[in-house]
Each structure stands twice: as structure tokens, then as C-alpha cells.
N, C-alpha and C positions, 0 to 999 in steps of 0.2 A: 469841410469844413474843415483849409485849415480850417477846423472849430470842432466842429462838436467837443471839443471840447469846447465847440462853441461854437465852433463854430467852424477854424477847423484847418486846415492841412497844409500843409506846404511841402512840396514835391522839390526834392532833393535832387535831383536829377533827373531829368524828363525823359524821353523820349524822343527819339530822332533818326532818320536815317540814315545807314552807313556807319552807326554808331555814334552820332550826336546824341547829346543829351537836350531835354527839350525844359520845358519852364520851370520856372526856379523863382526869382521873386525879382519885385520891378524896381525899378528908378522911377519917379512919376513925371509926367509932364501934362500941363494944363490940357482941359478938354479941349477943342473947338470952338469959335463962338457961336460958329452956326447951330440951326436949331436949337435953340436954346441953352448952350451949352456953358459951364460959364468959362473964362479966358480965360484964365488960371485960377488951378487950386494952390493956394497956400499951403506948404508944406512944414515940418516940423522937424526936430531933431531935439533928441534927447537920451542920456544914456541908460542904461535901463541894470540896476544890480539888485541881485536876486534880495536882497533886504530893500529896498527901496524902489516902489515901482513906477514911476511919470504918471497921467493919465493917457487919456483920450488923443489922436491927433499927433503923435512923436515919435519921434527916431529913439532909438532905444541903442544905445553902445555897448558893446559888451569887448574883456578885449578880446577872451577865447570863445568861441563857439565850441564845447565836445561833438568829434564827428559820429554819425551815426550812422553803424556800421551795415549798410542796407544794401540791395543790390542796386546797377548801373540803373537809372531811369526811374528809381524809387522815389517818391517824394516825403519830405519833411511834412509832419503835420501837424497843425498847428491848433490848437482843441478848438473845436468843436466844439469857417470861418472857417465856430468857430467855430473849425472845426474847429477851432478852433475854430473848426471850423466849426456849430450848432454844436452840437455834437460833433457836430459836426464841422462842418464845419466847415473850415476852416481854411484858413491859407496860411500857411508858414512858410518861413525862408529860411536859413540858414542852417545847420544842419541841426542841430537838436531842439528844436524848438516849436511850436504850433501854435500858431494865432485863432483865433477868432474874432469875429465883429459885428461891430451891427453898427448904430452912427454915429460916430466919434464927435464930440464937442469941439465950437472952433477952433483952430488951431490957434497956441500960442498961450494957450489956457497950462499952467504948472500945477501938479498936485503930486502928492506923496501916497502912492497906493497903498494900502493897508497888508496887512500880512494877510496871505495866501486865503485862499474860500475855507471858509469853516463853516462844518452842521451843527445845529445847538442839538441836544438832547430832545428827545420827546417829547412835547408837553402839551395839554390844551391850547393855547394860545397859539401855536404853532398851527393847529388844523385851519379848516377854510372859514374866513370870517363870514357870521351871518348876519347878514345887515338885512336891515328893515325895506318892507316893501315899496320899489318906489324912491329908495336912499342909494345914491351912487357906492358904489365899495373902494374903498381906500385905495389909492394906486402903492404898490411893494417900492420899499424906498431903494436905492443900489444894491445895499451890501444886508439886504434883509434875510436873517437866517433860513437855511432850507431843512425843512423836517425831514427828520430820517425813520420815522415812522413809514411802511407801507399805505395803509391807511390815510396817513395825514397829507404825504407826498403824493395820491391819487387825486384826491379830494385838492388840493394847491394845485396840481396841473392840471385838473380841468376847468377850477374857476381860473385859473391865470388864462388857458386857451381860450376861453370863451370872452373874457375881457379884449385879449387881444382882438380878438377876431372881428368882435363890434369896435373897436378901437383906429383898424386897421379899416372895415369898410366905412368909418365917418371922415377918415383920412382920406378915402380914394373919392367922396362922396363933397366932401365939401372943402377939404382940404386943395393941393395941387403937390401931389407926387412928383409931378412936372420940375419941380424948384424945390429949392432948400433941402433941409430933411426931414425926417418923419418929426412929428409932435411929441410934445414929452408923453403922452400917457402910451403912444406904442415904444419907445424908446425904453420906459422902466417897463412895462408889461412884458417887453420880447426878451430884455434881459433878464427878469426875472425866468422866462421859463427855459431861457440857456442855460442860466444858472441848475433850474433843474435838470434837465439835460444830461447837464457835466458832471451831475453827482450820480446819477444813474449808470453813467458810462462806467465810472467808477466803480460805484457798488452792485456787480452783477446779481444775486445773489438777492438783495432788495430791487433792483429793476424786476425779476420775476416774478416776484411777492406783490411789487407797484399794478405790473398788467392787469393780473387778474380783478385788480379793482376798480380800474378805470370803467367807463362807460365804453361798450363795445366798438361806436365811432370814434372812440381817441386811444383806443388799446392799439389798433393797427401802427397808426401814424408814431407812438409813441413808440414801437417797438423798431420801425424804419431809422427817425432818426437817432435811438440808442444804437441800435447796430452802426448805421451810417461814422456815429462816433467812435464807437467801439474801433471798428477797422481801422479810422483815421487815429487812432491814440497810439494805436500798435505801432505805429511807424515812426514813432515820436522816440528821441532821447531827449530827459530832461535837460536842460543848461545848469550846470552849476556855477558859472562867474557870470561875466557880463557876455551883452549881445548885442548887436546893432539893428536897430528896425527904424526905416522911416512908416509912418502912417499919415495919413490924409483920410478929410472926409470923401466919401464916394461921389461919385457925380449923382446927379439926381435919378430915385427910382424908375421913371418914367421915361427919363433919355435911353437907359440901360434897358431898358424893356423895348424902345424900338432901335434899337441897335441891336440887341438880340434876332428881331424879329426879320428886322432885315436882312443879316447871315442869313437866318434860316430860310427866308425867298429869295437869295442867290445860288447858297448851295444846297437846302434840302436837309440839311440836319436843324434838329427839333431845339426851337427856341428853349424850353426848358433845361437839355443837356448842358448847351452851350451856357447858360447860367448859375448851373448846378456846377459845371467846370469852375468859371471864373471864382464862383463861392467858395469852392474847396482851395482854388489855389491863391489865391489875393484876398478875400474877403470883398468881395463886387469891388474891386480897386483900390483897398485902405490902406493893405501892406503895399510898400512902394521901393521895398530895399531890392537891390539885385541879389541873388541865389549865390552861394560861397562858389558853384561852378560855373556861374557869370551869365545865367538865364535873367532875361528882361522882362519888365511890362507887365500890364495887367492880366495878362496871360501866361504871361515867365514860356518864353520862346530863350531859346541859345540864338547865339545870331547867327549859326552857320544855318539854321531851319528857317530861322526868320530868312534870310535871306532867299533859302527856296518858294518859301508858302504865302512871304508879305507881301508880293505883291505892289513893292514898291512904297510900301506905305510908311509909318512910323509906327516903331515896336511899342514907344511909351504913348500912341495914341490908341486910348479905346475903342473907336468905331476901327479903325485899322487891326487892332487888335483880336479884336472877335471876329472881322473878317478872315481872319489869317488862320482861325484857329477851325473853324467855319471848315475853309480850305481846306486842312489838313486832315479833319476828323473826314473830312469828305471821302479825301483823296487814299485814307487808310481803312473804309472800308463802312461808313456812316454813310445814309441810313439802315443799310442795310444789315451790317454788322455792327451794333454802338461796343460790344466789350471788345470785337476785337480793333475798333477804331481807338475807341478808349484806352486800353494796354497800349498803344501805339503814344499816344499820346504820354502816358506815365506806365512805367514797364510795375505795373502792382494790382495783382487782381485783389486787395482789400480796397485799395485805390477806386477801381473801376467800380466796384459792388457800392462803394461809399456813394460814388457819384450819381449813381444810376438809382439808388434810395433816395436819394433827395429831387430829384429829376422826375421823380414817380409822385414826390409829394406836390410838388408845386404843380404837375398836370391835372392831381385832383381834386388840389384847392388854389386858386391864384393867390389868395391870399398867403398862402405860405410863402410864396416867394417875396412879398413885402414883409412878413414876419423874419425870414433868413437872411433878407435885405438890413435889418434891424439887428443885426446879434452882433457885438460885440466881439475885438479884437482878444483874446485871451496867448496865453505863452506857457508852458509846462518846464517849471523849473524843479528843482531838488528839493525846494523848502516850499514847493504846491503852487498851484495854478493861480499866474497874476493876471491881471486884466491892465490891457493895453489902452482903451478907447473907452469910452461912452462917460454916464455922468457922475 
């Protein structure tokens, strides 16, 4: 994730060999039309200062990026997405910064982000609302406070999961994944519980105190993608001035799920990886900026790798994209080996632990992977984490 902090990461310098460095973050260029793809995505720019944040959908300018000071092949990460990634998250570019995402609003859409995520105090009104039987519950509006209660923050991430997750199967159910993006109630639902997430990341200390209260089937899951973020924050320098980020909305859940699918009955490596990849380092496609050490694509390839692994194809196109990355996890040592395919890929074993925690959740829930499809583009700056994308 660039994200967990939301979603979550962005790899700094990838992985490559001979000493290439491998993804980084992308330039975007329109899907395909085929298969339903659509012919272009509209793209955005805007600059992005640490008092003033765009929303959803925008290039974000900054003029210095601080570097961070990590090893060759480490990635930037972006909260968690999000890792910004979820927690994950994340996908980040540049060097001190970490996105996360989930579905960014048309593009072209301006807004003024609000000053950084804040936790209100403890209070009644904060715990899980109990509504009447039979009476829908309220959907969480964006920038809805996160309780920093133990107790309170259990009891909100599991009615928030459990919303999503019926939310998420009325989507795949009667909705079309296929096209557009998610509907608004998983849109606020999933951001709401990145939102949780990214405060958990945070406060280790109340993540411990949160488990024990959770219901035994969302203690697991909860503790994967707190770590998943945790690793991906690590890698992170905050930004103190401006940064440059293009974002876009994703291609459609359902195109990227058989484009996954299809690497994975070419080469053999597991459609979840390969998604759990792209989620950590682009956010499923939203960040679209190339990498300060000049990695492309929705997979952030260097082009001297691209050029080994692509195949001929186009680095800013997705299906080519995941092919290529398909290739190389292959060719480094997938399926047989996924960490040490994965180090290959991004030289960080928090990197690879991160990946490989969220790759685990979405094998044992599908749903997860349209909930991390859903999280929101976030950035870790000096004055607290802004959100890039959503409503």
C-alpha cells in the first residue's frame, strides 16, 4: 500500500538486473478499447502544498521532493495504496511520500483538502451506532472522526467491515464491476475503514489494545493489514514542501481482475500477488507520476527492465503492464519462490512482507481485493497525512 497508510507504497527504486532499478511510479496512458476498456482515461494535474491539498483525480506539484535516504531498490511508500497504500497500501512515487487509494472522483473535480486526519477524543457518540432493527445505518461521511478509544475503534471496524462487505457483495451482485467505479456506499465505507487503518498504523500501542477486542474473524485480518502498513510507513519520508503527483481513476475492478488473471495462466504466478503488487506500488493504476529515478507505468518498470521483461509491449499500458511484471516475478524465482521473486522485484523485505500480507487477504476473502480496490490515494507529509483522491 503505497497506502496503508492507505493504502500505501511507492518504491523508490525497484529492483532490476545488473543493477537497474525497477518501478517507480507511472505516466499514465489510456486503457485499450478492447474488452471493455475504456479509450482514455482523463488525467489531472494539480499541485499539491503541504497546507493546501487538491482532492481526488490530480497531479499534485511540489517543487522539492526530500530524498529518502533508503537502500538501491527500496521503494517509496505511500500510506497505506494506501498504502497508502491500506495501510497499506499503497503506492507512492517520489521519494518521500506514500499514496494510497481507493476511487478517486472524476477527474477535473477541484477541492481544498482539509488539514491533515485528525482523532476527536473519546466519547459516546464516537462508538458503533445502534440502529434499529431492519433500519439501514448511516454511511460515515469523508472526514468522519476516528475514535481513539480501544473499545470504540473495535466495535467502528467491525460494523464499518461488515457494512462494507455487504456493500461490496450488492456491488459485484447487481451492480458491474465491469465499468465505472465502485458506488458511493463502498467508496465512503472502504475509506472509512482506511481511515482506520492509518490510525492504527500510527498508534501501535492502541492497535494492540484494538485486537484483543475485535471479533476473532477480523482480529486476524486486522493485524495483517496494520502490519502490511506498518512496513509500508517505514519506508516513507514525510514531504515538507511541494510534490508532484499525477492521479487518475483506475480502470474498471473487473477488467484488472482479468488481466490479473491472465498473467497469472501465462506465467504461473498468483493473480493475488500480482495485484497485491500493483496495489502497493500505483494504487491499481491512480498514481500515474513517473518515479524521481525514472521508473514507468502501472507497475513502475525502469526502462532498461522494461525493456528486458516487456515484451514488446507498452510500459504505460496495463494489460502489458502486469504481463511484464507476470514475466519477471516468473523469471526471478515465482511461483516457487514469491519473497525471493519479490525482493527482486523491490530490494525491501518490509516491502515484500507488506505485499505478501495483503496477497494473503484477498486469497481469503475476494472481497478484499474490491475493498483495497476502493482505498483512497493518501501522502505523508510533515503537517500529517493528506488524502489525494476519493470524495
Amino acid at each position: 500500500m503505497n497506502d496503508q497508510q492507505a493504502g500505501i507504497v511507492r518504491p523508490e527504486q525497484g529492483h532490476r538486473p545488473g543493477g537497474q532499478t525497477m518501478p517507480a511510479e507511472p505516466d499514465a496512458s489510456g486503457a485499450r478499447p478492447s474488452d471493455g476498456r475504456t479509450d482514455r482515461i482523463p488525467r489531472t494535474d494539480r499541485t499539491l502544498r503541504t497546507d493546501r491539498i487538491p482532492r481526488a483525480g490530480r497531479t499534485l506539484r511540489t517543487g522539492r521532493i526530500p530524498r529518502a535516504g533508503r537502500l538501491r531498490g527500496r521503494p517509496l511508500v505511500a500510506s497505506l495504496v494506501g498504502l497508502a497504500v491500506a495501510i497499506s497500501g499503497c503506492a507512492a512515487t517520489s521519494s518521500a511520500t506514500s499514496p494510497s487509494a481507493a476511487s478517486p472522483p472524476a477527474a477535473g473535480r477541484t477541492a481544498t483538502r482539509p488539514a491533515p486526519e485528525q482523532s476527536a477524543p473519546p466519547s459516546a457518540e464516537q462508538s458503533a451506532p445502534q440502529t434499529p432493527a431492519g433500519q439501514v445505518p448511516a454511511l460515515p461521511t469523508p472526514d468522519a472522526a476516528i475514535p481513539t478509544d480501544p473499545s470504540q475503534l473495535a466495535r467502528s471496524l467491525t460494523t464499518t467491515t461488515a457494512q462494507l462487505r455487504r456493500a461490496v457483495d450488492e456491488w459485484v451482485r447487481d451492480g458491474d464491476p465491469g465499468k465505472g467505479q465502485p458506488p458511493e456506499p463502498v467508496v465512503l465505507l472502504a475509506l472509512h475503514q482506511q481511515r482506520i487503518y492509518r490510525y492504527l498504523v500510527r498508534n501501535p500501542k492502541v492497535a494492540s489494545r484494538t485486537y484483543t477486542r475485535l471479533p476473532k474473524a477480523l482480529a486476524g485480518p486486522a493485524k495483517d493489514n496494520v502490519t502490511a502498513g506498518r512496513n509500508l510507513r517505514s519506508l516513507v519520508r514525510p514531504i515538507s514542501g511541494a510534490a508532484k503527483f499525477r492521479v487518475q481513476p483506475p480502470e474498471p475492478a473487473d477488467v484488472l481482475l482479468g488481466d490479473f488473471r491472465r498473467a497469472e495462466r501465462r506465467f504461473g504466478v498468483e493473480w493475488e500477488v500480482l495485484a497485491a503488487v500493483m496495489f502497493v506500488e500505483t494504487k491499481f493504476g491512480r498514481v500515474r507520476s513517473p518515479s524521481h529515478t525514472g521508473a514507468k507505468g502501472p507497475m513502475q518498470f525502469m526502462p532498461g527492465t522494461w525493456a528486458a521483461y516487456g515484451m514488446g509491449g507498452d510500459i504505460q499500458d496495463t494489460r502489458d503492464a502486469l504481463l511484464a511484471a507476470a514475466n519477471y516475478l516468473h523469471a526471478s524465482g515465482a511461483p516457487r519462490d514469491y519473497r525471493r521473486a519479490l525482493y527482486a522485484y523491490n530490494h525491501s523485505q518490509a516491502y515484500v512482507d507488506a505485499v505478501l500480507l495483503h496477497a494473503r487477504q484477498i486469497k481469503q476473502d475476494i472481497r478484499n481485493y474490491y475493498a483495497y480496490y476502493s482505498w483512497q490515494v493518501f501522502v505523508v507529509t510533515t503537517r500529517g497525512d493528506r488524502r489525494l483522491t476519493g470524495p
